[in-house]
N, C-alpha and C positions, 0 to 999 in steps of 0.2 A: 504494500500500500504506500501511494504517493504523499508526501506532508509538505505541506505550503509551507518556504521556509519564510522567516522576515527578515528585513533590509539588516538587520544587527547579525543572522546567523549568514548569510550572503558574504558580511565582511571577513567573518569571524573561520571561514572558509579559504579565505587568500590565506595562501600557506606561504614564505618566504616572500619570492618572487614571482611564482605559479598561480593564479588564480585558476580557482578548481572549478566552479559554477559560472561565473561571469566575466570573462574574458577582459573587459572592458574595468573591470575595477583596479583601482592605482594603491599604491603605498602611501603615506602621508611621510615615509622616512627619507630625510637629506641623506645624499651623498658626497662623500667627497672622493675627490683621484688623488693621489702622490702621483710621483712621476719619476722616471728613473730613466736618464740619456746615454747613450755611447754614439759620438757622430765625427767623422772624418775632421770637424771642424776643431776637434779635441776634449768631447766631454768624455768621459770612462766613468761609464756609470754613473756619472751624476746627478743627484739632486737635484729636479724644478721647484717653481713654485705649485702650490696645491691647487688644484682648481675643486672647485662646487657646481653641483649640481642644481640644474633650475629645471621647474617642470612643465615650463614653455620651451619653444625653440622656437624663436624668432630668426637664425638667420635661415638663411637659402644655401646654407653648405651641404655638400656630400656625408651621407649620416652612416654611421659604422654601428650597428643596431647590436647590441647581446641580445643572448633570450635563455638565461636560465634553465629554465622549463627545457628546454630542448640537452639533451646528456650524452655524452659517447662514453668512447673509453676510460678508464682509472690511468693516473699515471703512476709511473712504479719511481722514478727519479731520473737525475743527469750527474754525469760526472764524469771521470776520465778513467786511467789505466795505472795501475804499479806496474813498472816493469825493472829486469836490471838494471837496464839502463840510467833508467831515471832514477834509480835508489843511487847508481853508483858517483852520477853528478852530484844528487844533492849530499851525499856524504864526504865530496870534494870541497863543498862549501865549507864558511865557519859555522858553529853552533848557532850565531844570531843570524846568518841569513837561511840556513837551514829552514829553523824554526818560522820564522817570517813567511815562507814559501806554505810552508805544510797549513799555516795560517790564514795563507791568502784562500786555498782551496778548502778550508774543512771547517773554518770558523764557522758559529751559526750567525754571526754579523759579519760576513764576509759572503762568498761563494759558496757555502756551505753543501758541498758535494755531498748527497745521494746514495749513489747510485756507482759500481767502479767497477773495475774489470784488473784481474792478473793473467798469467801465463802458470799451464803443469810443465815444467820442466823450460827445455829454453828455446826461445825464440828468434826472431834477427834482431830485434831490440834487446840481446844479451851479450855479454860477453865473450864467451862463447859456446861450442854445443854442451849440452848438460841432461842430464834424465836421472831417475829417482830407482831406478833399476839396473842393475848393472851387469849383472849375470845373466848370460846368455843362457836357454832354458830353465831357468828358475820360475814356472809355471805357479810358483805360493806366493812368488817375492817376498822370500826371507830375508832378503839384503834392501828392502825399499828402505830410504832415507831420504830426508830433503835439505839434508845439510848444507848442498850447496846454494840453500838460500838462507841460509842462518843468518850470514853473515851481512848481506844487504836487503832481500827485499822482507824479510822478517821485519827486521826491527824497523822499515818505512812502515810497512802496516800498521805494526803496532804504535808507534810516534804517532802516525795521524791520526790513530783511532784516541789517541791520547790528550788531540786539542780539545780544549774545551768547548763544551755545544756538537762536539762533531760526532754524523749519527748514519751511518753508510752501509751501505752492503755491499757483499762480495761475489762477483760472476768468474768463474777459472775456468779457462781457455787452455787444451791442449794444439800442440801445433805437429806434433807426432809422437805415434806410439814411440819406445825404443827400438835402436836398428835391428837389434834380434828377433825382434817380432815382426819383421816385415820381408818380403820376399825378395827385396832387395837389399837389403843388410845393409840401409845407408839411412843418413839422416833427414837428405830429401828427398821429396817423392817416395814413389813405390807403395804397397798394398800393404795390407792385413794382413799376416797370415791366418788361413782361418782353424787352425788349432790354438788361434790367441785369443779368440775373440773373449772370452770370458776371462782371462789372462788380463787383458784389459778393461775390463769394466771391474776388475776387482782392484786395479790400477788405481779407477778414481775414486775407488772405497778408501784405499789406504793414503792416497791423498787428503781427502778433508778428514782421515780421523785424525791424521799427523799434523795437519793445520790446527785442528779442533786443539787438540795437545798443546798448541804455540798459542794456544789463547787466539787466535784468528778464527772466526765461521764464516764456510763457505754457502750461500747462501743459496749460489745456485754454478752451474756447469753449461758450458755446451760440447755435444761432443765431438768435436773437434775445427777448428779454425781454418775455415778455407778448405774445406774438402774436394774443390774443384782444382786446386792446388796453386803454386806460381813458380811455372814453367821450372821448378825445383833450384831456386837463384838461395833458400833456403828452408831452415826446419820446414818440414810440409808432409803430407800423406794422403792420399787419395782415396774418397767413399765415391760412390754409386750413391745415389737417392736409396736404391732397394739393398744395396749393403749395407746402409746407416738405418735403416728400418729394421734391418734383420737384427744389428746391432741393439737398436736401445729394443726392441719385442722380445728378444732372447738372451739377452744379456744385459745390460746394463739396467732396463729396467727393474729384472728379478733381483742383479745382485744390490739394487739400494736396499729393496725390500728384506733381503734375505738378511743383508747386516745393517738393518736398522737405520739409514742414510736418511739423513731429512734436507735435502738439496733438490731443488726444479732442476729437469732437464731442456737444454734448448736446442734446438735441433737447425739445423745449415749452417751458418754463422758466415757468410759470404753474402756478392753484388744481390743487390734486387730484381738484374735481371732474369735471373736463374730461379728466383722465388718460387713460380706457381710449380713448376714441375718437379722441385723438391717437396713444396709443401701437401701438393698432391698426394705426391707417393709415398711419404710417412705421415702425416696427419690424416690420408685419405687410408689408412690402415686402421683399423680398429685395436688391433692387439697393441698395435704400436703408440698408436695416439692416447692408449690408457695410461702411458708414462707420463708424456708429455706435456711442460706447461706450456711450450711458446718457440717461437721459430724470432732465431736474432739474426740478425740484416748488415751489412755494409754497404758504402756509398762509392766506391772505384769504380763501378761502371761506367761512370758518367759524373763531367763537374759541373752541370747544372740539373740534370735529370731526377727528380726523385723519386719518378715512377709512382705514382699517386694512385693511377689506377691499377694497378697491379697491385700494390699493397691494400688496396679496398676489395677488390675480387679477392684476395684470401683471406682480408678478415669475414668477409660478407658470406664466404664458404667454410671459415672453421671461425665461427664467432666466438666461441670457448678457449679458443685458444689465442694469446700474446702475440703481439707484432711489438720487438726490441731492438734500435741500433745498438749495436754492440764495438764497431768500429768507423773511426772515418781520421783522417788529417790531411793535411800540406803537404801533400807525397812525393817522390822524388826534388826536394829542394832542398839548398842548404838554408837555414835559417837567415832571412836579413835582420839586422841589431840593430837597435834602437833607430827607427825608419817606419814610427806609425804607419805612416800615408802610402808605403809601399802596400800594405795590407788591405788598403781603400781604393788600389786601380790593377786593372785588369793585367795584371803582369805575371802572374802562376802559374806555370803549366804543373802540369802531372804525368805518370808513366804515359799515358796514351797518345798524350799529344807526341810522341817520340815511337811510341811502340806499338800502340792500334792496330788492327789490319783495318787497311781501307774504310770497309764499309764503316767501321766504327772509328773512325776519324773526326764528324761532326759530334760525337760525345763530349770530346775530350779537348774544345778552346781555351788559350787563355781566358782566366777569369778573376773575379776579385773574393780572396780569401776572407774576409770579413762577408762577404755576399753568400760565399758559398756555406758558408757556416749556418749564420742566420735561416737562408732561404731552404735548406734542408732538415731542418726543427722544425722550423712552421711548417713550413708544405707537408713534412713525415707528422707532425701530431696531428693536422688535419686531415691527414689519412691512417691514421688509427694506429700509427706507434705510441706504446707507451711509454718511451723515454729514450735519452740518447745517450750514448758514451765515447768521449774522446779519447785519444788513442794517447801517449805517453803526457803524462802532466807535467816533465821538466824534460828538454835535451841541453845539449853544449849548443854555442853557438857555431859548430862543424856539422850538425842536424846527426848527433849522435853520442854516447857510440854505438857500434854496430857493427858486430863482426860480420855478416854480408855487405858492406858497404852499402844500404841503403838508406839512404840520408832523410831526411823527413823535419818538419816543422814541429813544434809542441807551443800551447798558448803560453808556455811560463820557458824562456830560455836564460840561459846562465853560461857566466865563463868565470870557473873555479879557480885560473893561475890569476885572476884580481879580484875575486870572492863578487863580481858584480850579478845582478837579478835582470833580468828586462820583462814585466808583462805586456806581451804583444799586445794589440787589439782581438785578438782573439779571448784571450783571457778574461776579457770584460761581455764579449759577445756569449761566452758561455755562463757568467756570471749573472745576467740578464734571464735565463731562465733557469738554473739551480738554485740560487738562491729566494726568489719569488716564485716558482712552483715546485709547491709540494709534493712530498709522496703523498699517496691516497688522495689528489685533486681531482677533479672529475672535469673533460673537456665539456664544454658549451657550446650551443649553438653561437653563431655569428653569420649576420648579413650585412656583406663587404659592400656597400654605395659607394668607394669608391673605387677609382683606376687603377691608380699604381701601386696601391701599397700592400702588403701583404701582411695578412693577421689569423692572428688564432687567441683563445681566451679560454678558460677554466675559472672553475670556483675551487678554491684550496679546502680543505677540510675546517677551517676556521671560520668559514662562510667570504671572506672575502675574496671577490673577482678579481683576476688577473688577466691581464689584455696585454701582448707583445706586438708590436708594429715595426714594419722594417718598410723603409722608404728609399728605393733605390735609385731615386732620382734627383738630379743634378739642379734641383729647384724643391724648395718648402713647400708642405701642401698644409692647407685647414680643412677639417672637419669638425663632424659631432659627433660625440658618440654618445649613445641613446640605452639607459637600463630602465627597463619598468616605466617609459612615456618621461624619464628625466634627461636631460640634456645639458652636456657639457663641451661649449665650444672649444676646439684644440689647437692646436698644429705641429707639425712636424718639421724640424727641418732638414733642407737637402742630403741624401747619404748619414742616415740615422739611422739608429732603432731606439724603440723605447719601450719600456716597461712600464703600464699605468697597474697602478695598485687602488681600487675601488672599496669603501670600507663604509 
């Protein structure tokens, strides 16, 4: 039976921002913005002034509308990578610029990383090759140890987990089983052997109980980096889609189960353009996908591409399951030092633009690394990643080290023979959304009025809205931006982004 409500239960019905019965009914609550700048012209995250919200709009500007009521994805966090590398820079440092660095990235009034990513054993971002297993058919790994990270990437973990307010998790990335266990008895490339397969999955059992032991948890896995491989220049090992299904269906998933393991598994951990047909083939597996939390993503395909619809055809096809960047940086390039504005024009190339074949030549233009940053968080949250993770948090300014020689960018670089720091522009671009979006924020709707600018917005678990705008035009635009029929006139200027925080 129907009951005539009255005008008092009508109100009493707007729930936050959602009106439940009458669409048309408003809030009586002020709002205000902060505002938070990083722009070519030299703001780094700075402070504006506050603006207030009015519940007219008088002008005739392009309106950039929230809508609450409208919900996506959960976000899990952002943040970057421990690697050796970067443990072994910043323990090049002194104590006080050490600590400064681990500060800028983990304070909770700072950039306050999330969300992080390591390496099982070692990488190109290491010293050199290293593994936790050393005897060749030792099918129990009696001899597993991780000694050779005692020594630097142990005690970075532990230091930053150590700033104050700092509150993170941990994703570990293998980049190859050991040479013994693969059919090629080497470090890169080559296969599985498949009398290891459980040989390894008990691998990264005894990985995070050893971690667990070091006071580190590992929070979650994928199983293995780059499965598609790289051209074997280093550590590397090669799955099949249906041999990395066979893996986490018959192994890896049973042995978490069997010893107790409380870690997600993520399954690819490579380009986006390869997504649908890996996630197909193991998310489109039942035995498989009952392991499974979520398939993690990298951005090397392409330096403007974020493949937006491809990442929404497999959320839209495994809704249950996580879409994660797990890798991206300033790839093949030596670090430029202290040269803002180099970061702000299109002067970057990456492997492709060198190495591409052909047809994949137009992926891979110079472009601008502040751009490329930005414009693949927004674009990837508005296509239903839950979070992003940058690749090494400190190099030298040589873009390393790195026993494969491959040289690379990181938002925080340093040169240890003058104990000196530099935070790129990048540093502050990733700053912009780690530190103003939460874990557990929830994506919102947004309708873009206007042209150029690129945005995405969430409500944080605190209730307040967070709105990131990147403006990549060589001229200031105005707008308004519109919550619940309130109206707050803006503007942006040229080669920006901004963070508005709504409270």
């Amino acid at each position: 039976m129907l009951r005539r409500l009255s005008p008092g239960s009508l109100i009493a019905l707007c729930i936050g921002w959602v009106c439940i019965v009458n669409p048309a009914c408003t809030t009586s609550r002020d709002y205000t913005a902060s505002i938070v700048q990083t722009s070519r012209a030299g703001d780094k995250a700075s402070e504006k002034p506050s603006i207030s919200f009015t519940s007219e709009n008088t002008s005739r500007l392009p309106v950039i509308q929230l809508n609450p009521g409208h919900t996506y994805q959960e976000i899990i966090g952002f943040g970057g990578s421990f690697t050796e590398s970067s443990a072994h820079v910043l323990k090049s440092l002194s104590e006080e610029k050490r600590d400064e660095v681990l500060h800028a990235y983990f304070s909770h009034d700072e950039a306050a990383y999330s969300l992080t990513r390591t390496h099982m054993g070692s990488c190109d971002f290491s010293l050199s090759n290293y593994t936790y297993a050393n005897t060749p058919g030792d099918s129990n790994l009696s001899d597993f140890s991780i000694k050779e990270d005692r020594d630097d990437l142990i005690p970075l973990i532990r230091d930053a987990a150590a700033v104050e307010g700092a509150d993170f998790r941990i994703i570990a990335s293998p980049w190859t089983a050991p040479p013994w266990m693969k059919e090629n008895n080497d470090w890169n490339g080559g296969s599985l052997l498949p009398e290891y397969y459980d040989t390894w999955a008990l691998f990264f059992c005894r990985y995070i109980e050893e971690y667990g032991k070091a006071g580190i948890p590992i929070w979650a896995v994928t199983t293995l980096n780059e499965p598609l491989g790289n051209s074997e220049q280093w550590e590397s090992m090669i799955f099949t889609p249906a041999q990395m299904a066979r893996f986490v269906r018959s192994n890896l998933g049973p042995r978490f189960i069997e010893n107790s393991i409380d870690a997600r598994i993520l399954i690819y951990d490579q380009n986006r353009d390869h997504l649908e047909e890996w996630a197909g083939a193991i998310l489109g597996d039942p035995k498989a996908a009952a392991y499974v939390w979520g398939t993690a993503v990298h951005w090397y395909s392409s330096t403007y591409e974020w493949y937006p619809e491809t990442l929404t055809r497999v959320h839209e096809q495994f809704p249950g399951k996580k879409l994660l960047h797990t890798e991206g940086c300033i790839d093949s390039e030596v670090p430029v030092w202290r040269d803002d504005d180099w970061y702000w024009r299109p002067e970057a190339t990456d492997w492709g633009y060198d190495w591409a074949l052909k047809e994949d030549k137009h992926l891979h233009p110079k472009y601008v690394p502040v751009y490329r940053y930005a414009r693949d968080i927004i674009g990837g949250l508005n296509s239903y990643l839950t979070g992003w993770i940058d690749w090494n948090i400190v190099l030298d300014d040589g873009g390393g080290p790195n026993h494969a020689e491959n040289w690379c960018i990181a938002p925080v670089i340093a040169r240890p023979e003058t104990d000196e720091v530099y935070y790129t522009p990048l540093y502050y671009v990733m700053r912009h959304f780690s530190r103003y979006i939460r874990p557990g924020a929830v994506r919102i709707g947004v309708d873009n009025g206007t042209k150029g600018l690129m945005v995405t917005a969430v409500r944080n678990p605190g209730g307040e809205i967070v709105v990131v705008i990147l403006n990549q035009a060589e001229r200031g635009e105005r707008f308004a931006l519109e919550l619940d029929s309130h109206f707050a006139e803006m503007s942006i200027p040229a080669s920006a982004l901004q963070t508005i925080i709504i409270e």
